[in-house]
C-alpha positions in Angstrom: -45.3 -20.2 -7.1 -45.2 -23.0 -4.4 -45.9 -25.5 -7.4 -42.8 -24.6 -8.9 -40.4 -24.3 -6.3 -41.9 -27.9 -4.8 -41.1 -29.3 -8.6 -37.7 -28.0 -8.5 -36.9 -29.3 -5.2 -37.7 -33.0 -6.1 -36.1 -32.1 -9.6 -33.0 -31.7 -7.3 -33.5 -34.6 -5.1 -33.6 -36.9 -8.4 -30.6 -38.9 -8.9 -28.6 -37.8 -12.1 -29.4 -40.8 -14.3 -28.0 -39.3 -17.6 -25.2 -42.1 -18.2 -21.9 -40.2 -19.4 -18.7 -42.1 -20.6 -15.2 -41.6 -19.0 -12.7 -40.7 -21.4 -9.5 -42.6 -20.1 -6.4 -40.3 -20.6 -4.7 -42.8 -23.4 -8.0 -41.7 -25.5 -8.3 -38.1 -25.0 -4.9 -37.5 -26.6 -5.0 -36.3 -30.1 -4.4 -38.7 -33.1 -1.4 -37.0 -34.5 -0.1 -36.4 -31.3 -0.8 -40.2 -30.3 0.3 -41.0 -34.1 3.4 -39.3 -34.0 4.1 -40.5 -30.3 3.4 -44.4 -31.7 6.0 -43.8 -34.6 9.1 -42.0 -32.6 8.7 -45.0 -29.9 8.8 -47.6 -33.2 11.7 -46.0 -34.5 13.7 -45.8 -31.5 12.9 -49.1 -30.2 14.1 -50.0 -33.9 17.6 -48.1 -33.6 18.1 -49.5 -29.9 17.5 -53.2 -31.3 19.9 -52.6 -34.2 22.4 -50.3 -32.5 22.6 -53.1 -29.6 23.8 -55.8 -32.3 20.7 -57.9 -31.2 19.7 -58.6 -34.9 22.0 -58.6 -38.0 22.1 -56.0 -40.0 21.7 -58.6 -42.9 18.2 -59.4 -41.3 17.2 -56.2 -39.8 19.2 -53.2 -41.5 19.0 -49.6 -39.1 16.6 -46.9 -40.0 19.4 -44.7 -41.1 20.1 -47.2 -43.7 16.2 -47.9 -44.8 16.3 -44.2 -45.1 19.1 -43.4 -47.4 17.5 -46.2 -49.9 14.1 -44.8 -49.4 15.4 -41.5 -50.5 17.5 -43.3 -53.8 14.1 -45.2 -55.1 11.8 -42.0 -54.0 14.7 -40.2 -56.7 14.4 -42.9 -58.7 10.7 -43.1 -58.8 10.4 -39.2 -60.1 13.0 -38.9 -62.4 11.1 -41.9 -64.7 14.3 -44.6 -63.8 13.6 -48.1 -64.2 11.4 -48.1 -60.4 8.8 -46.1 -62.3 8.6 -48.5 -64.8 8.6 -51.4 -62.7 5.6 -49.2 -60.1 3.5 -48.7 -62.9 3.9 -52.5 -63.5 2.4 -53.3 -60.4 0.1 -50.4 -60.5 -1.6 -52.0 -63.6 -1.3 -55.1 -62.0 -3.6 -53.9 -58.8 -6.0 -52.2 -61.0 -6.8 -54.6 -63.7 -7.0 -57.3 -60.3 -8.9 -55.2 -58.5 -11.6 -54.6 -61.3 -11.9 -58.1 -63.0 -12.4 -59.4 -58.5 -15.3 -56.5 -58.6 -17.1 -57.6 -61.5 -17.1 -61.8 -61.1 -17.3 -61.0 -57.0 -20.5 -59.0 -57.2 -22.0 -60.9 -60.4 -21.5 -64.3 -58.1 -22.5 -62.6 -54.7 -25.8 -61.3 -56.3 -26.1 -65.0 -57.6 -25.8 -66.8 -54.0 -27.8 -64.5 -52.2 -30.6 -64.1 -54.7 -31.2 -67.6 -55.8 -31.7 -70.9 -54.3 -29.7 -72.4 -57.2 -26.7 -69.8 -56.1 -26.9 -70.2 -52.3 -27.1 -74.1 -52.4 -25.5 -75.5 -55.5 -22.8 -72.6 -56.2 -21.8 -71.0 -52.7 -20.1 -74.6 -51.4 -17.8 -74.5 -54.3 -16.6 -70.9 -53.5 -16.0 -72.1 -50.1 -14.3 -74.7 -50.8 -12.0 -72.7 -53.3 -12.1 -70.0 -50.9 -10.2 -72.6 -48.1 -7.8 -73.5 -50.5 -4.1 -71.7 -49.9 -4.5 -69.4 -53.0 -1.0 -69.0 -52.8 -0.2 -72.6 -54.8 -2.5 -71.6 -57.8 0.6 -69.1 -58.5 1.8 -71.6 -60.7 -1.0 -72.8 -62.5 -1.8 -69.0 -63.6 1.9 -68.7 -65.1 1.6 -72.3 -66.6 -2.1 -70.7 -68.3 -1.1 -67.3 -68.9 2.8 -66.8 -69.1 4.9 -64.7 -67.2 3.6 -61.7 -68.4 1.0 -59.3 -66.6 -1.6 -61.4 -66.7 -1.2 -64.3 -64.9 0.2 -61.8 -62.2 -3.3 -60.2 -62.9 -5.2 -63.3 -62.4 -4.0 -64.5 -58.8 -4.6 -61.1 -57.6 -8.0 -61.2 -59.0 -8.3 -64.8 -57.9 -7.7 -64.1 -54.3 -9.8 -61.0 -53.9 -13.1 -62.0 -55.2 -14.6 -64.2 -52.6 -14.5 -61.3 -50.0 -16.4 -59.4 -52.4 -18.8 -62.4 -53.0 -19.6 -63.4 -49.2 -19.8 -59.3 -48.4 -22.5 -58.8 -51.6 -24.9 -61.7 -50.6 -24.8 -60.7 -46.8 -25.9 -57.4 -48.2 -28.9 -58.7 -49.6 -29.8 -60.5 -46.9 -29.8 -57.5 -45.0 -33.3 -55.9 -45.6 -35.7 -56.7 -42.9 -38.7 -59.0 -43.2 -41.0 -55.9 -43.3 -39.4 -54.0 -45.9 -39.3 -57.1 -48.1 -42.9 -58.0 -47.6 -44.1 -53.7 -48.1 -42.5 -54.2 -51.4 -44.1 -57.1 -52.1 -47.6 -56.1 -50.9 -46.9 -52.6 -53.3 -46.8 -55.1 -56.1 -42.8 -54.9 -56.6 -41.6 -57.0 -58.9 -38.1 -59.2 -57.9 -35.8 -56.9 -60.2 -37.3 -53.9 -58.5 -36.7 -55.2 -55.1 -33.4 -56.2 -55.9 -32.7 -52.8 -57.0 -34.6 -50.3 -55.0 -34.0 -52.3 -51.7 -31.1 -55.0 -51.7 -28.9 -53.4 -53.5 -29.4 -50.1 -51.6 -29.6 -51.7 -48.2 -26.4 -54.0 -48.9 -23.9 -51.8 -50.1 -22.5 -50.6 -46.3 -21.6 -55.0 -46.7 -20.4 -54.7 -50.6 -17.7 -51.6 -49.4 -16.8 -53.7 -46.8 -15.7 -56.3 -48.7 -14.2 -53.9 -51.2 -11.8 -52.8 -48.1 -10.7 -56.3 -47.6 -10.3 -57.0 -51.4 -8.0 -53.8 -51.5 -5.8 -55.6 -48.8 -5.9 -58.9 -51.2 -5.7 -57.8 -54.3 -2.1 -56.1 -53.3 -1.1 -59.6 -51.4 -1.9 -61.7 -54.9 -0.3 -59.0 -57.4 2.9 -58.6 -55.0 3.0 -62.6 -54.9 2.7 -63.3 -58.6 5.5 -60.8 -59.3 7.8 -62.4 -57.0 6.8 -66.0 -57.9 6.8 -65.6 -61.5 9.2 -62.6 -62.6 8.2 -59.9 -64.7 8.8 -56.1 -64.0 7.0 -55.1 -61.1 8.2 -54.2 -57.8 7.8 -57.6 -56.7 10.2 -59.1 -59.1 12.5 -55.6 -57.5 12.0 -57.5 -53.9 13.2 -60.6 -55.0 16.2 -59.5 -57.1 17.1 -57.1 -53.7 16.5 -60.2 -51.1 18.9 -62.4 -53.6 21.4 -59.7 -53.0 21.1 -59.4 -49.8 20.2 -56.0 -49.5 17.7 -56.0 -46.8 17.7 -51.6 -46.7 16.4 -52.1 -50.3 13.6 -54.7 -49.6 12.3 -52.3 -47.2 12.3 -49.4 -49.2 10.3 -50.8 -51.5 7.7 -52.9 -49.3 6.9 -49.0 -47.9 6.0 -47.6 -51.3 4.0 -50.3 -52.2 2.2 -49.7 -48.5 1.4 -46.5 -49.6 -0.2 -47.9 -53.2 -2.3 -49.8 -51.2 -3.1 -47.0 -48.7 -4.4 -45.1 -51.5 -6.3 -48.0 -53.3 -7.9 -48.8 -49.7 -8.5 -44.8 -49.2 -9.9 -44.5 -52.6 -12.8 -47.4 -51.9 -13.3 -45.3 -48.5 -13.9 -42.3 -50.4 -15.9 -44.2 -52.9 -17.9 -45.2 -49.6 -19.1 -41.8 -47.8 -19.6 -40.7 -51.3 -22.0 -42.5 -52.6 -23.6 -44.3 -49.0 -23.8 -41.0 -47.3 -26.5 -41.7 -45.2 -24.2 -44.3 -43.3 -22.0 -41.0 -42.8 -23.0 -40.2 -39.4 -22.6 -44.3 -38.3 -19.1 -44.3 -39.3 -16.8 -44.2 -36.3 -12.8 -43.9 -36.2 -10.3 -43.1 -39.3 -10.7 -46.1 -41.4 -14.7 -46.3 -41.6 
């Protein structure tokens, strides 16, 4: 009995050295609270600037007005007008983009980080593409391919495969020494590392540069539509800039935010689903 109460007596003497982090204030507030707090503060700061007269209207219409047209192309939109056309447009556009950047991104990325030939000879000519403004090939793709869908199709492809490329080759890279050399010493051949270890190891790297191609692939499909007509919502942008009508330009950059919310949300999905053991690594609302 004197044992034990002389242990818990220099069990209280011991300085606490569990290390516990402090929560500022700004961080223990909800997110939809902090969300909705964030928004309301945009907005009115919005109104204030436009209700002052500090910007023209012409540049910067009110939120009143942005409203009332993002309720007439939100009608528009579900009763199968002309906007519907023109979103499914783009739609196809991001998806076709999307899936031709996946295919030649991963095929090329498994090529530079698996062979020598690949990660000397190949990779400097992606990079060098890569620094290129990807922006100026707009009109060599509607020279090549017209001004229908696909040269539209093309540039957003174009400018979201090398994300893909770079993020699948770090992905291989990204099995340790010891791994590598188990499989080796188990008698593994090269295609059954690749498959059972690379691959596996790399994809937290390959949905990673998924999320950035989402981002891309909406930038090139957007840019092709303006640059080089056609029906999607891009060609809508430019024919409401042309006119001036600045409420109407921002209606529709917001629902094609939320098509690429929801392409970006979809490889996120994709994500926990199928690495699930990087689940409980994840930390905040994007992954």
């Amino acid at each position: 009995m004197t044992d034990q109460n002389t242990a818990n007596q220099i069990n209280a003497e011991l300085p606490d050295t569990v290390w516990t982090e402090n929560i500022s204030i700004i961080d223990s507030i909800p997110r939809w609270l902090a969300m909705t707090l964030l928004f309301i503060a945009f907005v009115g700061t919005w109104e204030l600037v436009t209700r002052m007269g500090w910007v023209s209207p012409i540049i910067l219409p009110s939120p009143a007005e942005t409203l009332t047209d993002l309720i007439f192309v939100g009608k528009n939109l579900f009763s199968g007008g002309y906007m519907l056309t023109a979103f499914w447009t783009t739609t196809k556009t991001v998806f076709w983009g999307f899936a031709i950047a996946i295919s030649i991104g991963f095929t090329l990325g498994v090529i530079v980080g698996e062979t020598r030939f690949g990660e000397r000879a190949l990779l400097p000519y992606l990079v060098a593409i890569d620094t290129m403004p990807k922006i100026a090939f707009a009109p060599l793709f509607i020279a090549w391919l017209g001004f229908g869908i696909s040269s539209k199709v093309a540039l957003a492809a174009f400018i979201a495969t090398f994300p893909i490329v770079v993020s699948t080759a770090a992905g291989l890279y990204a099995a340790s020494e010891d791994e590598r050399m188990l499989f080796k010493a188990m008698g593994a051949t090269r295609m059954q590392t690749l498959l059972r270890l690379k691959l596996p190891t790399g994809l937290p790297y390959f949905f990673t540069g998924l999320k950035i191609a989402a981002v891309g692939v909406m930038a090139g499909a957007i840019t092709g539509e303006f640059l080089g007509g056609g029906e999607g919502f891009g060609a809508l942008i430019r024919q409401s800039a042309s006119q001036m009508n600045t409420p109407r330009v921002f209606a529709l950059i917001l629902y094609l935010s939320l098509l690429g919310l929801l392409l970006y949300f979809t490889v996120l999905f994709a994500q926990r689903k199928i690495v699930f053991w990087q689940k409980e690594e994840q930390s905040g609302p994007i992954g």
